[in-house]
C-alpha positions as CSV (number, residue, x, y, z in Angstrom):
1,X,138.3,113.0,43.1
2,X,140.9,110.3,42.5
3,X,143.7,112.9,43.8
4,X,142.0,113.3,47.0
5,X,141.3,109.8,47.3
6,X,145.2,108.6,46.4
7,X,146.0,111.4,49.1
8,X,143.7,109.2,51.9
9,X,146.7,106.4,51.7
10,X,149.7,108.8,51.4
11,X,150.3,107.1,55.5
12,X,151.3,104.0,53.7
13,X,154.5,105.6,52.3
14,X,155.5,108.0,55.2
15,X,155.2,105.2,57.9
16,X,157.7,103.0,55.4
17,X,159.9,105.5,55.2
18,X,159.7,106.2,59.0
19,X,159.8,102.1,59.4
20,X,162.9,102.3,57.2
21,X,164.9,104.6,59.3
22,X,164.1,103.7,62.5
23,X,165.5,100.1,60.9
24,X,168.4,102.1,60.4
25,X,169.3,103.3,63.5
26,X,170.4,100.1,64.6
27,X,171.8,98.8,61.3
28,X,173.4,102.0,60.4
29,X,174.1,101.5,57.0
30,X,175.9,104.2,55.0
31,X,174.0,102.8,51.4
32,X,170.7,102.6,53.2
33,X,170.8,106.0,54.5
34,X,171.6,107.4,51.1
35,X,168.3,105.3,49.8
36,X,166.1,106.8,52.6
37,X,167.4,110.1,52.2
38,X,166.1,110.1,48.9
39,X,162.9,108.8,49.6
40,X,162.6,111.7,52.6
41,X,163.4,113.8,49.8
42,X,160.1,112.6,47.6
43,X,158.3,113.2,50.9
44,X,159.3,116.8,51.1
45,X,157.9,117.5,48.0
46,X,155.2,115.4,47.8
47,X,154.3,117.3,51.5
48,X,154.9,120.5,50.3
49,X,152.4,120.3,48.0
50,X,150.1,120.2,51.0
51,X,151.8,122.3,53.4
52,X,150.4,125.7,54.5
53,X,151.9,128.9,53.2
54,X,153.7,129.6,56.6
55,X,155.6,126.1,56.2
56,X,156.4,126.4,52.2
57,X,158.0,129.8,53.0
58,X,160.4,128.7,55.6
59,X,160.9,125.3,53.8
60,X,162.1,126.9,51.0
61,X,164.7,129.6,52.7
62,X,165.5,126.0,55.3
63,X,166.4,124.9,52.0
64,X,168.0,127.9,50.2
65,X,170.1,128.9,52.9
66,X,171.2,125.7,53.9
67,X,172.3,124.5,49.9
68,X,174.1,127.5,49.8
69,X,176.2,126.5,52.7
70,X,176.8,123.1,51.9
71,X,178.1,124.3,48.2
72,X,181.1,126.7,50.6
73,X,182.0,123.2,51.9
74,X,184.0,120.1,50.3
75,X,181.3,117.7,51.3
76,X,179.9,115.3,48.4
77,X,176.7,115.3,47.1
78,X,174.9,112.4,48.0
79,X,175.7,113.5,52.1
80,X,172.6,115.9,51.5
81,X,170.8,112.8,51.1
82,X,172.3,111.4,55.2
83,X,171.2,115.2,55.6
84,X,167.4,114.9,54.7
85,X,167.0,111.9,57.4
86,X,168.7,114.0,60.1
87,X,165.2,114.6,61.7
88,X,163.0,112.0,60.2
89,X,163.5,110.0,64.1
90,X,161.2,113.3,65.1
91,X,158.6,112.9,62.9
92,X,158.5,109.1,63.7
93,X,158.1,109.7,66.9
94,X,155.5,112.7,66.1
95,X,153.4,110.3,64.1
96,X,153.3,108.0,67.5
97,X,151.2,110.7,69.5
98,X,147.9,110.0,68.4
99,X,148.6,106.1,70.0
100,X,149.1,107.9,73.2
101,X,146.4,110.4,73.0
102,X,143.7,107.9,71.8
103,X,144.1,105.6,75.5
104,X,143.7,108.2,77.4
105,X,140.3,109.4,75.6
106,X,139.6,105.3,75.1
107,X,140.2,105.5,79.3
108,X,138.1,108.4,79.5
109,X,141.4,109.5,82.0
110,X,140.8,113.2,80.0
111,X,137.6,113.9,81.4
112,X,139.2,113.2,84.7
113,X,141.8,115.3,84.4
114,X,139.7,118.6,83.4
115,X,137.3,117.9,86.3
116,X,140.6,117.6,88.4
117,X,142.1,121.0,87.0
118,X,138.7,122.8,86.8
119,X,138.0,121.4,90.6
120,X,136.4,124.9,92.5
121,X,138.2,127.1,90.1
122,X,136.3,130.7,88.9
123,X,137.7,132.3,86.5
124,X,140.9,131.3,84.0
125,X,143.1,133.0,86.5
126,X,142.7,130.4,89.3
127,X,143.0,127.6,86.4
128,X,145.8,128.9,85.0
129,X,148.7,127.5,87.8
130,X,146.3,124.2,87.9
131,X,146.9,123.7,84.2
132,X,150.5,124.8,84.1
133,X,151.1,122.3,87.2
134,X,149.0,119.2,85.4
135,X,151.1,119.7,82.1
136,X,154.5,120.0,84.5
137,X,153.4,116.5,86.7
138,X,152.3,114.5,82.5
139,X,155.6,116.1,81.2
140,X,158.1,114.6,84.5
141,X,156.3,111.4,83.0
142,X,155.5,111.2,78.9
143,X,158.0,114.4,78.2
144,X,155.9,115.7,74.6
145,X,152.5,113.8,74.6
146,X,152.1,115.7,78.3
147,X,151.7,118.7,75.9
148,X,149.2,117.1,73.4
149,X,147.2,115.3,76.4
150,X,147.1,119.2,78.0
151,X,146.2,120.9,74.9
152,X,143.7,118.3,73.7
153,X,141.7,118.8,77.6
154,X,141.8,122.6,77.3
155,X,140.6,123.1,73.9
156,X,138.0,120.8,74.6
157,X,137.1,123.0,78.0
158,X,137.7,126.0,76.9
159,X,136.1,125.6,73.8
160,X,133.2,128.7,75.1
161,X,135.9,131.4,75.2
162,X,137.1,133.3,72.2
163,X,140.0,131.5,70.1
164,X,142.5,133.9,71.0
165,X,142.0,133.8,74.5
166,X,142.0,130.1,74.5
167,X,145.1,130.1,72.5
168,X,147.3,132.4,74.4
169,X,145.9,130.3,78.0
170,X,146.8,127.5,76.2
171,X,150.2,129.1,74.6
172,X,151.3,130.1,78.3
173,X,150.1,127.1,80.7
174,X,151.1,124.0,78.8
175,X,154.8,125.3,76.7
176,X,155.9,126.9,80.2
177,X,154.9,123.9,82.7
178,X,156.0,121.6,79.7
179,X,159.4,123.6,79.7
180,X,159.7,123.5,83.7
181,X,159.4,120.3,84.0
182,X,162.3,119.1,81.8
183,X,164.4,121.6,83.1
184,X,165.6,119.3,86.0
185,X,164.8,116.0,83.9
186,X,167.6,113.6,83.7
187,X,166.2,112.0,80.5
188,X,166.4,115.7,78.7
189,X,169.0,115.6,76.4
190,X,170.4,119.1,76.8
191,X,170.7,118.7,80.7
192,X,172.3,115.3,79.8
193,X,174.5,117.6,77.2
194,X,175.7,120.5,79.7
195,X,176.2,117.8,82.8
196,X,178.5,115.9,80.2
197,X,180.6,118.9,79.1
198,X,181.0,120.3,81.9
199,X,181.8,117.4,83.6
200,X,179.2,118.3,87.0
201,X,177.3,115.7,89.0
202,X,173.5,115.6,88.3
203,X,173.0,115.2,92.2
204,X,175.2,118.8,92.3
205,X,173.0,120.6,90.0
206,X,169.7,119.0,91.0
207,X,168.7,121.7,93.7
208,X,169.7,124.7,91.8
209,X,167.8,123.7,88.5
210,X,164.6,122.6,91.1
211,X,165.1,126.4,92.4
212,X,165.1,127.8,89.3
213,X,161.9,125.8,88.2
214,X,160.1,126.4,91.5
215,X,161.0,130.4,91.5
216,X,159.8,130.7,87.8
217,X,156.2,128.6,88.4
218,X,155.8,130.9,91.0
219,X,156.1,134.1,89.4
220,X,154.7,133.2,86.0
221,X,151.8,131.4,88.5
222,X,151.1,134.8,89.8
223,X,151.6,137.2,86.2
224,X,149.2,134.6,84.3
225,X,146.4,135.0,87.2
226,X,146.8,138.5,87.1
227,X,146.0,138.4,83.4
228,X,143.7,135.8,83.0
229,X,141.4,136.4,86.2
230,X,138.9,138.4,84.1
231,X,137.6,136.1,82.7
232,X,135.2,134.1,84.4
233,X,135.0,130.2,84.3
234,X,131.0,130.6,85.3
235,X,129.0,128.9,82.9
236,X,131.4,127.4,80.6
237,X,131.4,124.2,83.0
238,X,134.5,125.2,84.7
239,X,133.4,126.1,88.3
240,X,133.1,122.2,89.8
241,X,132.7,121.7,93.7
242,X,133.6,118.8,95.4
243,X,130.0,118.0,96.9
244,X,128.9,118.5,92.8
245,X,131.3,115.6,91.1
246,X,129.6,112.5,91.0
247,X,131.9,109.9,92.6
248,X,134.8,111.6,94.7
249,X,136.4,108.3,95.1
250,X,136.2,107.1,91.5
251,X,137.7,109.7,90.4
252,X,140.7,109.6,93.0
253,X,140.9,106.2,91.8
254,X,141.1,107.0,88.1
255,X,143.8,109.8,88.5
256,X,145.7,107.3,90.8
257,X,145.1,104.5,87.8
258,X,147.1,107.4,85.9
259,X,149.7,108.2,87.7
260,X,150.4,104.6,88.0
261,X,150.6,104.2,84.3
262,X,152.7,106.8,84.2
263,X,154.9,105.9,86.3
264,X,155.5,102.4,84.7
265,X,155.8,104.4,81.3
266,X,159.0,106.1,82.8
267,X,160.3,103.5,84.5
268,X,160.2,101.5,81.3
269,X,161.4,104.2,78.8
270,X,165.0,104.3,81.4
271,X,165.6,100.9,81.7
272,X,164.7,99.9,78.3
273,X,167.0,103.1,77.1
274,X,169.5,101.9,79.4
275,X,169.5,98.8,78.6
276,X,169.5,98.9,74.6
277,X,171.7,102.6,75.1
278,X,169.1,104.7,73.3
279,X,167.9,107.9,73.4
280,X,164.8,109.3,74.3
281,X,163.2,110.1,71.1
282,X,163.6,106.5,69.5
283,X,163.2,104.8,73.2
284,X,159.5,106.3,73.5
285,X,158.7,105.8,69.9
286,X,159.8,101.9,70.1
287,X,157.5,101.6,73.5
288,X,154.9,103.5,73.2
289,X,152.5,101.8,71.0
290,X,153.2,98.4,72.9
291,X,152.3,100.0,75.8
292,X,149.5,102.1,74.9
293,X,147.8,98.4,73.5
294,X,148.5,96.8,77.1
295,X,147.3,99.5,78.9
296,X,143.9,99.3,76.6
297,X,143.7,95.8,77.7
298,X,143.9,96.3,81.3
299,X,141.4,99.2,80.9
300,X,139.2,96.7,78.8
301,X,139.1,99.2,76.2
302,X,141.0,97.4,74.0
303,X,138.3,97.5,70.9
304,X,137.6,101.3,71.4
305,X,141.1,102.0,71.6
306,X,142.3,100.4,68.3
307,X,139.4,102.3,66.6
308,X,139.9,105.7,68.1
309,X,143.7,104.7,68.0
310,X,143.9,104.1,64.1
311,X,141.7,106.6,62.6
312,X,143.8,109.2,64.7
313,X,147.3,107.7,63.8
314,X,145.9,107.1,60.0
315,X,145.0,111.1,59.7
316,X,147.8,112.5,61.9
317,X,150.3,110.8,59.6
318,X,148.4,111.8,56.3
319,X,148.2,115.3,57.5
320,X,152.4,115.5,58.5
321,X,153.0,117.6,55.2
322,X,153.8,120.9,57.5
323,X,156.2,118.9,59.7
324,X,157.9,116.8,57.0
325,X,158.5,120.2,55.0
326,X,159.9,122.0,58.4
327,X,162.1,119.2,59.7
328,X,163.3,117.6,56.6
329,X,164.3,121.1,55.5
330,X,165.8,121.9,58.6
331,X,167.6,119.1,58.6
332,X,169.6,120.2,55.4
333,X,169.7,123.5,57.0
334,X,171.7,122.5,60.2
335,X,173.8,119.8,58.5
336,X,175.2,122.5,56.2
337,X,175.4,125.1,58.7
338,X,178.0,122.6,60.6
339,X,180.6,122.4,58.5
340,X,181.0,126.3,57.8
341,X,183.0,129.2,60.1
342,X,180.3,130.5,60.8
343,X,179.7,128.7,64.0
344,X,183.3,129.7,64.6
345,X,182.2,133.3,65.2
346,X,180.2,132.8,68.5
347,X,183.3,130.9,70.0
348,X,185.8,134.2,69.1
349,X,182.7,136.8,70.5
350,X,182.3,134.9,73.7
351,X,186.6,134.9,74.4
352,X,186.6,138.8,73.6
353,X,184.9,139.2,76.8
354,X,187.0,137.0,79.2
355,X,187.6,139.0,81.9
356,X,183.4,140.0,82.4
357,X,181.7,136.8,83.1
358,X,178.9,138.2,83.9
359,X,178.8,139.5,80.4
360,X,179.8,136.0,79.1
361,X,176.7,134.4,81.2
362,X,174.3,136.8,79.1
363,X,176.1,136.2,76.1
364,X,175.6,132.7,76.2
365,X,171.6,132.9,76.6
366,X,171.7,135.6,74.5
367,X,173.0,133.1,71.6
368,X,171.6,129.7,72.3
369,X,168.3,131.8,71.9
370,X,168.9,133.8,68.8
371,X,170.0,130.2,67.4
372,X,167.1,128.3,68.5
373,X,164.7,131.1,67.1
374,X,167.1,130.4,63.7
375,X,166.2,126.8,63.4
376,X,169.1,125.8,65.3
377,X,168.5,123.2,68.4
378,X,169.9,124.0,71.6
379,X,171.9,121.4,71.4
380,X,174.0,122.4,68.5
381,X,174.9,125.0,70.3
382,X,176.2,123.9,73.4
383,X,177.7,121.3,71.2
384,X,179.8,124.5,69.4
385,X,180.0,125.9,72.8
386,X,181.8,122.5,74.5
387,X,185.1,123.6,72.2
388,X,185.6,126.5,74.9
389,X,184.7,124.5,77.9
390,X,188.4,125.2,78.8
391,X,189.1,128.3,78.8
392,X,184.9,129.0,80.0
393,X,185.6,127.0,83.0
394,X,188.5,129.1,84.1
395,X,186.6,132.0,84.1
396,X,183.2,130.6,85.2
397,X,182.9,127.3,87.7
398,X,181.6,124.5,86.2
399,X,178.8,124.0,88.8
400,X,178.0,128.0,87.5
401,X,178.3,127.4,84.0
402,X,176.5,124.2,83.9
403,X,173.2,125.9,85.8
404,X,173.8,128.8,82.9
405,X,174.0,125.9,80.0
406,X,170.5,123.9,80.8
407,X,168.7,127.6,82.1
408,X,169.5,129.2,78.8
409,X,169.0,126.3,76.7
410,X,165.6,124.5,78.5
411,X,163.8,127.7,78.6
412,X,163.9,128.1,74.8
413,X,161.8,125.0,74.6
414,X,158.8,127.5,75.1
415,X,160.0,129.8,72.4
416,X,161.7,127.8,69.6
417,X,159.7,129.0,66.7
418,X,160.9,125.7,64.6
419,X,161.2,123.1,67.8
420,X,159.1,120.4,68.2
421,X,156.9,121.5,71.2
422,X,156.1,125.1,69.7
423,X,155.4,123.3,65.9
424,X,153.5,120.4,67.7
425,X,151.1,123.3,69.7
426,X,151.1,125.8,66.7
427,X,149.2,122.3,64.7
428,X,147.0,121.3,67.2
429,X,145.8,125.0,67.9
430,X,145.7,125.7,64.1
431,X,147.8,129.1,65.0
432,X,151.0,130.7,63.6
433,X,153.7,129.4,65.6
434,X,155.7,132.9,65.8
435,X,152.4,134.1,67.8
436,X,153.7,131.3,70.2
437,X,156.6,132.1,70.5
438,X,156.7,136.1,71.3
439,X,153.8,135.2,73.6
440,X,156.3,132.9,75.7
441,X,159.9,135.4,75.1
442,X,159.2,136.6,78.1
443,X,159.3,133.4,79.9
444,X,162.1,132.6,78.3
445,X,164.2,135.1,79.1
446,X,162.8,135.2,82.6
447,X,163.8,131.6,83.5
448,X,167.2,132.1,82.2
449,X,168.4,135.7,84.1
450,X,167.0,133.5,87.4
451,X,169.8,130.7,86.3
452,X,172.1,133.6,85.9
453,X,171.4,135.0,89.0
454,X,171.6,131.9,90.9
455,X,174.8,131.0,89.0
456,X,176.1,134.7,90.3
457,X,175.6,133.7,93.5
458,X,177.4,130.3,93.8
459,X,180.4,131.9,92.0
């Protein structure tokens, strides 16, 4: 009993250590990180003794693989220690979402948004684009809590259907219009990436990454209403009219209150990164409690929210064990990986095919997706990819390649069975995230042979 109890206030040492870092990323201090590695260390076994059997296993060959590859490099010891904080800025930020989550219920703006989505639809095939579109629209605005604030409204509405039905709807609508939406983002880091390398004008690329995301809502629009129109919406509270809602107008007016607040999230999270030169992850996770609290007191919800607000925060972060196990793992995983040949390999297989480009195009999904499957971000890989931008860019034009870089690396959002987005949905559906991810390959692949093809075509 005392175990479990001592457990209830393991949130006191995980937000210190998240406190610490996030201290650290303005003071980078060599000696400091080395002290907070070591403490992210303690907190990947103290969470791994709570982590689920799925997460110990791939903790442990993260780890495995990843030693082994440091101990084929010259690097010092005490670097796997800067290693183990690699990714503790994501599960900072991570711990944040419930503060987000919890002023939208405190606002009651979730109920608002289901009757909006679930407005004269039938069946799941009609709601299907209507939740798709929803979590595109919150994701243009609050990037990852779009996907929580989707999944929290559908599992709640769907909660009459059968799990795995709800999951898969869930899987397809929320990672795909999620995925969509940052495709043409500015504030997405690997758009920001490929734009930098090769050296293209967002304004250049803008229409042709819009294209690719309008095409690929479309079809997927009309393949997940195919599949999902059998099942009817009819008496689990989904078939609303607009004679039947209460107050037309006050809910117009709610969903405008949203938009609104949405609006001044994003305009706050690029002028503040702008003005302090930070990046996205560390931006939203230094604003969004601040804001959430505001916003409470504007909604005069302010008591309800700090309530709802810390209970949620208090058990999200004393239930992190599977994320602090994947990311802090991973983290020593990647950081090894970099300073081996292996990376070396893709760069010599992509220049063996110089005069195909075509070939070359494929070969570059081909590999950021493999990688991102491996536990290797997207943007690792473009980063190894930038060594060729040379000799690419005489055999592909950058305007091409650049619509070929974010297409290939975007779309794997939906897919990436270690990423944030697919870990973050696989937790709050309570399913096995590779299930997510071979339900969404398709997709994946799908939005990326449309970049190709459009990137063909402007050659």
């Amino acid at each position: 009993m005392e175990k479990h109890q001592s457990l209830q206030y393991l949130y006191i040492f995980f937000a210190l250590v998240f406190f610490a870092n996030l201290v650290n990323f303005f003071l980078q201090l060599e000696l400091f990180t080395y002290i907070i590695g070591f403490f992210a260390i303690i907190m990947l076994v103290i969470s791994f003794v709570g982590a689920g059997r799925l997460f110990k296993i791939l903790g442990v060959c993260f780890m495995a693989v990843g030693l082994y590859f440091f101990f084929q490099t010259d690097e010092p010891v005490n670097s796997l220690l800067a290693m183990a904080t690699k990714n503790l800025a994501l599960l900072t930020f991570f711990s944040m979402l419930p503060w987000v989550n919890s002023v939208v219920k405190s606002g009651r703006f979730d109920r608002a948004i289901n009757d909006m989505m679930s407005l004269n639809a039938t069946d799941l095939g009609r709601l299907y684009w209507r939740s798709s579109i929803t979590t595109y629209t919150l994701a243009s605005f609050l990037n990852l809590p779009a996907a929580t604030i989707s999944q929290g409204i559908l599992l709640q509405s769907l909660d009459n259907f059968k799990t795995k039905i709800r999951n898969r709807f869930i899987n397809m609508t929320t990672l795909r219009g999620y995925t969509l939406a940052l495709l043409w983002s500015p504030l997405e880091i690997t758009v920001a990436l490929s734009l930098f390398i090769t050296g293209v004008e967002y304004v250049s690329v803008l229409p042709w990454v819009l294209l690719i995301a309008f095409a690929a809502f479309v079809l997927d629009s009309i393949i997940g209403g195919f599949l999902f129109k059998r099942y009817s919406l009819k008496g689990a509270g989904g078939e609303r009219e607009w004679g039947s809602l209460p107050d037309l107008k006050k809910l117009l007016a709610k969903m405008a209150h949203f938009i609104t607040a949405l609006i001044v999230f994003l305009s706050l999270v690029i002028l503040i990164g702008k003005w302090l030169e930070l990046n996205l992850i560390i931006t939203v996770t230094i604003i969004v409690f601040p804001f959430c609290y505001i916003w409470s007191l504007i909604l005069k919800r302010e008591s309800r929210f700090r309530i709802v607000g810390w209970n949620a925060w208090k058990n999200g972060t004393n239930n992190m064990h599977n994320f602090n196990v994947l990311f802090i793992s991973l983290g020593i995983f990647s950081g090894s990986l970099q300073g081996t040949d292996f990376l070396n390999f893709i760069q010599t297989l992509l220049m063996s095919f110089a005069d195909k480009p075509i070939i070359i195009m494929l070969l570059i999904q081909f590999i950021v997706l493999i990688m991102t499957m491996f536990g290797v971000h997207s943007v690792a890989t473009l980063g190894v990819l930038s060594g060729l931008i040379g000799p690419l860019t005489q055999i592909i034009p950058p305007l091409s390649l650049t619509i070929v870089f974010i297409a290939s690396a975007v779309s794997t959002f939906a897919v990436s069975t270690y990423g944030l987005l697919v870990t973050v949905t696989s937790m709050n559906t309570k399913q096995n995230p590779y299930i997510i991810t071979v339900q969404n390959l398709p997709f994946t692949i799908g939005v990326g042979f449309i970049g190709i093809l459009i990137a063909i075509l402007l050659m």
